[in-house]
C-alpha positions in Angstrom: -19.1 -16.1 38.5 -20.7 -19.0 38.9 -21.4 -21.8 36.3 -24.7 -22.1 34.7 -25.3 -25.6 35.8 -24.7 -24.4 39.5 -27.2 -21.1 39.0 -30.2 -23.6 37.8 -29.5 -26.2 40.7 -29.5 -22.5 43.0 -33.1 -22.1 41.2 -34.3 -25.3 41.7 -33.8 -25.2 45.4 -35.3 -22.1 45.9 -38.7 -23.3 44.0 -38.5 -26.7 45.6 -37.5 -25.9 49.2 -40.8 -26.5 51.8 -43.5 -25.0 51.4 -44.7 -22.2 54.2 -48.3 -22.9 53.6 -50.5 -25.6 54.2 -52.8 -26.8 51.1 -56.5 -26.7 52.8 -57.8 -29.1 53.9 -58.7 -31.9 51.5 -62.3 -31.0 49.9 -64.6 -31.6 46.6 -64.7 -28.3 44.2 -68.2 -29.0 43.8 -68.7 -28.2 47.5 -67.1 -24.7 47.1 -67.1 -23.6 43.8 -68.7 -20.3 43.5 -69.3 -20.2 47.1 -68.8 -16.4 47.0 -70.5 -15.3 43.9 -74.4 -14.2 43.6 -74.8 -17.0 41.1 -78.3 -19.2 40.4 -78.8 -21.0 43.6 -78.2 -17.5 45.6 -80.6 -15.7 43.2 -83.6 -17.8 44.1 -82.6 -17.7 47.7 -82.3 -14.3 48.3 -84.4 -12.6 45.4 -88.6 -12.7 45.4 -89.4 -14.3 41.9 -90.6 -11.5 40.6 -86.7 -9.9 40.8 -85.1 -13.4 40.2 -87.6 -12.9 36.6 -86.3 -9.9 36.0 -82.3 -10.6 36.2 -83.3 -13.7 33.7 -84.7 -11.6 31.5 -81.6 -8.9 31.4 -79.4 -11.1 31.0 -80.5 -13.6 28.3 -82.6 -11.0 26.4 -81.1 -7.7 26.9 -84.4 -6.1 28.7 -84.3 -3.4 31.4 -84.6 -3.4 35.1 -86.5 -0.7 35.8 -85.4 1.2 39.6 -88.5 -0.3 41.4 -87.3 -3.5 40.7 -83.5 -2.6 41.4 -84.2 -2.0 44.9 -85.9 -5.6 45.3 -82.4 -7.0 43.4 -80.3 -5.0 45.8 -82.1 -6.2 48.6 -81.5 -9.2 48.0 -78.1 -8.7 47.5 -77.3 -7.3 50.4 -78.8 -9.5 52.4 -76.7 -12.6 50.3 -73.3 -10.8 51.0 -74.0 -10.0 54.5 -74.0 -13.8 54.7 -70.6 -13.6 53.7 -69.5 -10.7 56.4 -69.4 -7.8 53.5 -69.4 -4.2 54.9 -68.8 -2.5 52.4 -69.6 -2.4 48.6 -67.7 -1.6 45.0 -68.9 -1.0 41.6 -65.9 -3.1 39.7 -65.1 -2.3 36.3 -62.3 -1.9 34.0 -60.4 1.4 32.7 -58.1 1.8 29.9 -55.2 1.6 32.6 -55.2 -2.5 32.0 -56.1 -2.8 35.4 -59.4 -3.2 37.6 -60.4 -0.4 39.5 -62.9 0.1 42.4 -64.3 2.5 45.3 -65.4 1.2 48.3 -68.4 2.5 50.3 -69.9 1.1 53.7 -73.6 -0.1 53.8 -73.3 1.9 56.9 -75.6 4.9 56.8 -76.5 7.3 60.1 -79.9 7.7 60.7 -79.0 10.6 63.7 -79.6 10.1 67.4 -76.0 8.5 67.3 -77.7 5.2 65.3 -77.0 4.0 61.6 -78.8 1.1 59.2 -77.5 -1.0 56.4 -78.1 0.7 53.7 -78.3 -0.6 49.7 -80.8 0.4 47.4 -81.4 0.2 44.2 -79.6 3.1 42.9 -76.7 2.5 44.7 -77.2 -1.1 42.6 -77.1 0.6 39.4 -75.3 3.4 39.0 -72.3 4.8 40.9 -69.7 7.6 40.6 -66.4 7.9 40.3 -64.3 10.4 39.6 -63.2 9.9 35.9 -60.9 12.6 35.1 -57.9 10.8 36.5 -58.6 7.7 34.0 -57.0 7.4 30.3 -59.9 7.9 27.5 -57.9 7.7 24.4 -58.2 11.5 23.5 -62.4 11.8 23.6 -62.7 14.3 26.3 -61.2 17.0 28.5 -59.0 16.2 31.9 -61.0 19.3 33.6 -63.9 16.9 32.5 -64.4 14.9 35.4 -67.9 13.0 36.1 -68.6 9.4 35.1 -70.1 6.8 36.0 -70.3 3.1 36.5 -73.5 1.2 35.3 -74.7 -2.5 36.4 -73.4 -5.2 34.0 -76.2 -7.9 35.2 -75.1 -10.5 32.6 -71.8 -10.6 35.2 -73.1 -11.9 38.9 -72.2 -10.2 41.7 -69.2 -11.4 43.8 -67.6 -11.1 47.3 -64.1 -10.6 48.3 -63.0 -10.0 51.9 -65.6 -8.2 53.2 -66.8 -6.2 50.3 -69.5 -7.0 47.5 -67.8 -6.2 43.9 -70.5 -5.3 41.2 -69.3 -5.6 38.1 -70.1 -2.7 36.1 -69.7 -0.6 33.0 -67.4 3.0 33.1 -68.8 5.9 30.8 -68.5 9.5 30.6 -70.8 12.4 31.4 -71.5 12.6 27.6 -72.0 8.8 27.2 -68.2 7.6 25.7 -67.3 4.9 26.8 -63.8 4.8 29.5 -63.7 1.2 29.6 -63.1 -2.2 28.2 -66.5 -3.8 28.7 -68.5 -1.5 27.2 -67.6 -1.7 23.3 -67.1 -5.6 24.5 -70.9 -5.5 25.2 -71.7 -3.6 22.0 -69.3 -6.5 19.8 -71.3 -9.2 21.7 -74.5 -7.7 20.7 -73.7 -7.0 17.1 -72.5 -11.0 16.5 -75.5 -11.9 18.7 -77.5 -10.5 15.8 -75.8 -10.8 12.7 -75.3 -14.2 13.9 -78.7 -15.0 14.8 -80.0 -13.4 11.1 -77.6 -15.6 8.8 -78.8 -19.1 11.4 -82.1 -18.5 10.1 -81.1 -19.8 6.8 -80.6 -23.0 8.6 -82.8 -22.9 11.7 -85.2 -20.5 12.4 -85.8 -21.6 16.0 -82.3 -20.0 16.6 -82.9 -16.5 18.9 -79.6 -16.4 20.3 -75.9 -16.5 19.5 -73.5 -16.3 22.1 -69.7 -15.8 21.6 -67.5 -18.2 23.8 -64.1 -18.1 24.8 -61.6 -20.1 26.9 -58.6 -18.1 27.9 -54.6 -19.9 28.7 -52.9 -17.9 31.1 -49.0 -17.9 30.8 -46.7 -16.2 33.6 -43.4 -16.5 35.5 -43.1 -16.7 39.1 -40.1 -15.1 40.7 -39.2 -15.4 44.7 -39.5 -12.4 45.9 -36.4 -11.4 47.2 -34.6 -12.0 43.5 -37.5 -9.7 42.4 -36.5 -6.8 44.7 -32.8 -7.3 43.5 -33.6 -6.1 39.8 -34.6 -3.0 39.9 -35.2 -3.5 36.1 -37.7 -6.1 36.5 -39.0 -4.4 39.4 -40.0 -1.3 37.2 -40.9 -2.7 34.2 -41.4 -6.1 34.7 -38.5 -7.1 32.4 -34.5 -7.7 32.4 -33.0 -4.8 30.9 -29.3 -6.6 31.8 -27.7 -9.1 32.5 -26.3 -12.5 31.2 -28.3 -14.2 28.6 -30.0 -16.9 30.7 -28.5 -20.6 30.8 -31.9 -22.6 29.4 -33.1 -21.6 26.8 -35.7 -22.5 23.8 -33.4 -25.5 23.1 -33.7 -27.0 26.3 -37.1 -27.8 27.2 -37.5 -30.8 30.1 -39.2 -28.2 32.3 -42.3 -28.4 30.0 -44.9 -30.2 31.8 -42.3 -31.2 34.1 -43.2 -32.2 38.0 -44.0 -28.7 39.6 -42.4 -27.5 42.1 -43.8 -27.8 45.5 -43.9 -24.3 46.8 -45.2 -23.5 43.3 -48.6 -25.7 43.8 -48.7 -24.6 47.2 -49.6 -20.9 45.1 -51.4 -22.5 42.3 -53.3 -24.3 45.2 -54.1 -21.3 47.0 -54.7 -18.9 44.2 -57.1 -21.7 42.5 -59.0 -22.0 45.5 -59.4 -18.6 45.8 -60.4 -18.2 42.0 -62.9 -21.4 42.0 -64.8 -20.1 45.3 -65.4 -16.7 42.9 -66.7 -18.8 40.0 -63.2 -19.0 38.0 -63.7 -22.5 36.5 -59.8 -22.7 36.5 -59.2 -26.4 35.4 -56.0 -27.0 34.3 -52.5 -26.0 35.3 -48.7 -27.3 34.1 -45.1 -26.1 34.0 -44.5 -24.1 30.5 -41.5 -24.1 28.5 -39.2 -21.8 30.2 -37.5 -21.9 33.2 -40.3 -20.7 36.1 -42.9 -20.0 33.6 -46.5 -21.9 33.7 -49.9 -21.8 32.8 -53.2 -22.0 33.8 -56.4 -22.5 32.1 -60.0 -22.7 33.0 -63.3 -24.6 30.6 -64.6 -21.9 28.6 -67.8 -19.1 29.3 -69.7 -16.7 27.5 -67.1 -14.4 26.1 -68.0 -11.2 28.7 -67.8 -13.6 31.9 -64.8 -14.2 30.8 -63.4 -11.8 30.3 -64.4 -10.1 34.0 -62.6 -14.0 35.3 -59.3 -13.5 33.3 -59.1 -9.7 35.1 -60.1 -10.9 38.5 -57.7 -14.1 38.2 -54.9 -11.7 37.3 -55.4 -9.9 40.5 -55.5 -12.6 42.7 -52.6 -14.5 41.6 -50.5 -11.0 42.2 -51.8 -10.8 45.6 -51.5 -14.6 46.6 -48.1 -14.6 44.7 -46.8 -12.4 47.6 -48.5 -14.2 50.7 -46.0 -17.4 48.9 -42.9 -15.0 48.6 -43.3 -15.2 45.1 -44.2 -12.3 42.4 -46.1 -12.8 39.4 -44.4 -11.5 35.7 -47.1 -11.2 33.3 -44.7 -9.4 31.1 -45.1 -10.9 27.5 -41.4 -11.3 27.3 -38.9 -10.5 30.6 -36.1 -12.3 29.3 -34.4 -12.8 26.2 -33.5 -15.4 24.9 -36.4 -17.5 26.6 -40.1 -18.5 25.7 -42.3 -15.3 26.0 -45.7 -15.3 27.7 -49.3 -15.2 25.7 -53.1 -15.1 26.9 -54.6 -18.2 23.9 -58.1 -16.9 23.4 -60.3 -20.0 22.4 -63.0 -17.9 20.7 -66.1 -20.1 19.2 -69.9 -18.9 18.4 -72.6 -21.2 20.2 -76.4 -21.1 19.4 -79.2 -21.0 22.1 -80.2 -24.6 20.4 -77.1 -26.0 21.6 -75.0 -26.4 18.4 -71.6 -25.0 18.1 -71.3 -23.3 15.1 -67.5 -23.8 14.2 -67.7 -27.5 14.9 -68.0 -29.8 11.6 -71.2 -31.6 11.8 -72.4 -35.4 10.5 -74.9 -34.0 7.5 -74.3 -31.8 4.5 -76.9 -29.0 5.7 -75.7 -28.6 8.7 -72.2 -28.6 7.0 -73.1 -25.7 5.0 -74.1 -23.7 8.2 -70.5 -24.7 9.9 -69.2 -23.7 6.3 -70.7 -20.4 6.7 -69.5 -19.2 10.0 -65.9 -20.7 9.2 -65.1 -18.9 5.9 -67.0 -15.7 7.1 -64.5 -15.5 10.0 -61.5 -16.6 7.8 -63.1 -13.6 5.1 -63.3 -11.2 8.1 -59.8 -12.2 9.6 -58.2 -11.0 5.8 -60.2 -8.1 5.3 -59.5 -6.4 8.7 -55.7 -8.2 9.7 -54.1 -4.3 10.1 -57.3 -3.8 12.8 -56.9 -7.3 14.9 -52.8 -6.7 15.3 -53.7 -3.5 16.3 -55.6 -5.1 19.1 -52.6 -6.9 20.5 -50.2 -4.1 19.7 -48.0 -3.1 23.3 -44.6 -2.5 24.0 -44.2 -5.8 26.0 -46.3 -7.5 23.1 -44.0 -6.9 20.3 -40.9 -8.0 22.2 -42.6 -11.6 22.2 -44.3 -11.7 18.8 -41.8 -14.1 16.6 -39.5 -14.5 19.0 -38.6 -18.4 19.3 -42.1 -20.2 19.5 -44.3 -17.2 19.8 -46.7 -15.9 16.4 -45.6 -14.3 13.7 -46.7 -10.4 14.1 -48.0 -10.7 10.3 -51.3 -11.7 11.7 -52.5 -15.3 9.3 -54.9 -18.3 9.7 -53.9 -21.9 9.7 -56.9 -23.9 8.9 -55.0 -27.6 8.1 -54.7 -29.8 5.3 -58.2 -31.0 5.4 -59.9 -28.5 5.1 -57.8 -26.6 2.8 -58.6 -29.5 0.9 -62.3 -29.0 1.0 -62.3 -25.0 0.9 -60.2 -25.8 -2.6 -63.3 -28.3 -4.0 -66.1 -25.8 -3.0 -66.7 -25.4 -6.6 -68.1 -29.3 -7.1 -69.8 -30.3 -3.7 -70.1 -29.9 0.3 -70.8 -33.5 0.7 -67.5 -34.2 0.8 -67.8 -32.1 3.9 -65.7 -33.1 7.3 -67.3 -35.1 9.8 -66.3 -36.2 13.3 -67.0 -39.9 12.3 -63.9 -39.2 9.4 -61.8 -39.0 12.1 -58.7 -41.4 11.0 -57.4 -44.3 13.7 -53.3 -43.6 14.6 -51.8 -46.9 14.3 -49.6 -47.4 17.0 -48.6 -51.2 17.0 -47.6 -51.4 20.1 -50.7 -53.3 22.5 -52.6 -52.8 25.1 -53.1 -49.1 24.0 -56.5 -48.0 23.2 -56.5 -47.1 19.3 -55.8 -42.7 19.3 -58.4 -41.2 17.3 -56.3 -38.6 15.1 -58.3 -34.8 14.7 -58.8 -33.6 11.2 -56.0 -30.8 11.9 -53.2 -30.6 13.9 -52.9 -28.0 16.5 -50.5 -25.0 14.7 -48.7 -23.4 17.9 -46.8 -20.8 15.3 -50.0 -19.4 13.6 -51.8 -16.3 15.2 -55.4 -17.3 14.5 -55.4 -21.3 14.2 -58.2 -23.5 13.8 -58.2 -26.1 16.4 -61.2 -28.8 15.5 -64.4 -26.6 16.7 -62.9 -23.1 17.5 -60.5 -20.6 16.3 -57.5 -20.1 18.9 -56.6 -16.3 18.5 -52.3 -17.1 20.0 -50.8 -13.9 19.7 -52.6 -12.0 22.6 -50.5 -11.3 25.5 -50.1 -12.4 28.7 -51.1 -9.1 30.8 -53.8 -8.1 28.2 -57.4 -7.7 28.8 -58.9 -9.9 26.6 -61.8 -7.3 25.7 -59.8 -5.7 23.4 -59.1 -8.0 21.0 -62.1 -9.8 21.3 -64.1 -6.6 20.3 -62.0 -6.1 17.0 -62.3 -9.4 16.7 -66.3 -9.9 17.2 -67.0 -6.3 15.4 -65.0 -7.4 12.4 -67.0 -10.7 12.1 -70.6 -9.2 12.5 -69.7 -6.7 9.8 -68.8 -10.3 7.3 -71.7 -11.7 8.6 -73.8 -8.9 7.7 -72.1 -8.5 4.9 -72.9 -11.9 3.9 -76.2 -11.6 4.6 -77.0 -9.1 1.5 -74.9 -11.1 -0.6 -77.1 -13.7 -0.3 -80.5 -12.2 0.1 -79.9 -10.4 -3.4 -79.1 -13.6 -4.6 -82.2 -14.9 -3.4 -84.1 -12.0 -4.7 -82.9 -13.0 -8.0 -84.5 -16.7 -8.6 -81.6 -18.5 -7.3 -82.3 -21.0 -4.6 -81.1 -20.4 -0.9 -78.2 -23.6 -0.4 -77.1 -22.7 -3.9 -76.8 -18.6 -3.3 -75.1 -19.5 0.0 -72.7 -21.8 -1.3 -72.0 -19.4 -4.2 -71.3 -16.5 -1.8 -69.1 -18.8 0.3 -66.9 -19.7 -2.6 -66.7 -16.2 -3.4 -65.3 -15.5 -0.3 -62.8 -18.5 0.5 -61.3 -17.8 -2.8 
């Protein structure tokens, strides 16, 4: 047996030893990001402005494309992803399996006399089928029941991989239930949209829009290929069922943002340029804590786009992972003994104004609106907890939860100091309210460094559902989630506060009392 010391050198060679593929050549990611997505610049290309109106409309205000229309949209896209050598097309979408699914059919239609045409119209733009008897549905119907079908998402551009057009979609039933993730994520978006939008009227009635956010971290362990195919424990489940207890552990952590590996950013290289041509806006990437685990993040999007990116990105690191000799673990926790893998989901509300709704503003009215949407979410976080660890409930899931760094699974908030501070003097004033301009100065004494401006809170990395400055960073989702799922507990449970809130506040209203004063009444109520 050999020594620990001598099994980590063995696993530092194999990550280090020459890489077998080249990096591309050297390029700006403004030049090719999104290159093979259906995105602004391809709209007004390829669409007449009457169908480039149309997908504006659907998307920001919810209104319909009606078939006529469709077939000028499809037209378009056709033409846009023949650019890009696609012969075939998928409606892409995402079943209760945890995975993505997809059925591929040609453009490629005969016409007889031995001759065929491209074909892609409008209904084959909207609507598909596929065959949904074979696909979990959580009990709602009969497995001898077996149409469905897939339905546009507009609000989620088009994309192109290899030589099919993927069109992201919604899956539902003969009978209308919904067989996916994205659908009761669409209907949780919509209800925040407008309970949102009714309580920012208190403070600005030019507000018509709310739109959730989110910003997703991506954990995983990479694995050479040929150890992988050794375990046949990990190989079916994705986690060490035997074995020694590793040699690094929690207590040693010098691999954590560490130099990476070269064959390991000859993967991130190739799997990030592959995820920034679709759109990904994959940003950052570092070593984690354990040995061969790391991270990847990208800037945040409008909750449903990212969503469909955290799926897609999943999917392509497995399949470059292989073309590296590598395979991918997103197994929440595949060793013992060793840091366990999460998904962070950076979740914030954002107004169609521009303001950020969970970020601490310079006056006391706009204060009160950031006060608002803070203790609503805290108030809906209390009142529904058993719902939202539900959400994040799975057998690889509740190996990791409180094991060494990972969340509790008692699912709690940590909001900081400061503002515990303020929710506590709710009772005499908001003016004492937090403000970026508070920010205190870090002395560090030691020259030549800039001054570090400290944040009002500290970053909690054992909490659940922390506050982190102008967002709420839900920690305890996990690694091979789909991110719908929680974030529809999550944004259902919030609309109902909001609403909620709403009629608490309105009767107060009704009653004489003036509108700052009923809503800072209502908030106390609720912090306390």
């Amino acid at each position: 047996m050999s020594t620990p010391k001598i099994r980590i050198q063995a696993l530092e060679d194999v990550l280090n030893r020459a890489p077998r593929f080249v990096d591309p050549p050297s390029q700006k990611i403004s030049e090719f990001f999104g290159a093979n997505v259906f995105n602004e610049d391809a709209k007004r290309m390829f669409l007449s402005e009457d169908a480039w109106y149309a997908v504006r409309e659907a998307v920001e205000r919810g209104t319909r494309i009606d078939r006529k229309m469709a077939d000028q949209v499809a037209s378009g896209m056709k033409e846009w992803a023949a650019t890009k050598g696609a012969t075939h097309y998928t409606h892409w979408f995402q079943p209760l399996t945890g995975l993505s699914a997809e059925k591929h059919d040609a453009f490629f239609e005969p016409i007889g006399g031995g001759r065929s045409i491209e074909r892609f119209d409008g209904s084959m733009l909207v609507q598909q089928e596929p065959d949904a008897s074979s696909f979990p549905s959580g009990g709602i119907r009969n497995t001898f029941e077996a149409r469905g079908y897939t339905a546009w998402d507009p609000a989620s551009p088009a994309f192109v991989i290899g030589r099919t057009l993927c069109i992201p979609t919604i899956f539902i039933s003969y009978t209308g239930e919904a067989l996916d993730y994205k659908m009761p994520l669409l209907r949780a978006i919509r209800a925040v949209d407008d309970a949102a939008t009714a309580v920012c009227h208190y403070f600005d009635k030019d507000v018509t829009k709310v739109t959730c956010t989110l910003g997703w971290e991506q954990e995983y362990f990479l694995i050479d290929k040929a150890l992988f195919h050794a375990r046949p424990d990990i190989l079916m489940t994705g986690r060490a069922l035997f074995g020694h207890i590793p040699a690094k552990g929690q207590q040693l952590e010098d691999h954590y943002f560490g130099s990476i590996p070269d064959r390991v950013r000859a993967f991130m290289r190739e799997f990030e340029t592959e995820a920034l041509m679709l759109g990904i806006p994959v940003k950052t990437r570092h070593n984690e804590v354990a040995p061969n685990q790391f991270e990847c993040a990208p800037v945040f999007e409008e909750l449903n786009l990212a969503v469909d990116h955290n799926v897609l990105l999943m999917d392509i690191m497995e399949k470059v992972a292989q073309r590296h000799d590598f395979r991918v673990l997103l197994h929440e926790k595949p060793y013992a003994g060793v840091n366990g893998s999460g998904k962070h989901n950076n979740w914030s509300l954002a107004t169609d104004t521009g303001r950020n709704l969970l970020k601490p503003a310079k006056t006391p009215k706009e204060n009160l609106q950031f006060l608002t949407f803070f203790v609503n979410t805290i108030a809906a976080i209390h009142q529904h907890a058993d719902v939202l660890r539900a959400s994040i409930a799975s057998a690889g899931n509740d190996h990791r939860l409180g094991a060494n760094e990972a969340p509790p699974a008692i699912i709690s908030t940590f909001i900081g100091t400061h503002l515990s501070s303020l929710l506590d003097g709710l009772e005499k004033s908001i003016k004492g309210a937090m403000t970026p301009d508070r920010k205190t100065v870090l002395k560090l004494d030691i020259g030549r460094i800039p001054p570090v401006m400290l944040d009002n809170t500290d970053r909690n990395r054992t909490s659940p559902f922390a506050f982190t400055g102008n967002k709420f960073e839900f920690r305890a989702v996990g690694s091979s989630a789909n991110c719908a799922g929680p974030m529809t507990v999550l944004n259902t449970i919030v609309a109902a506060q909001l609403r909620v809130f709403k009629k608490q506040v309105d009767a107060l209203i009704e009653k004489g009392t003036k509108k700052d004063e009923a809503i800072l009444r209502v908030i106390r109520e609720n912090s306390s």
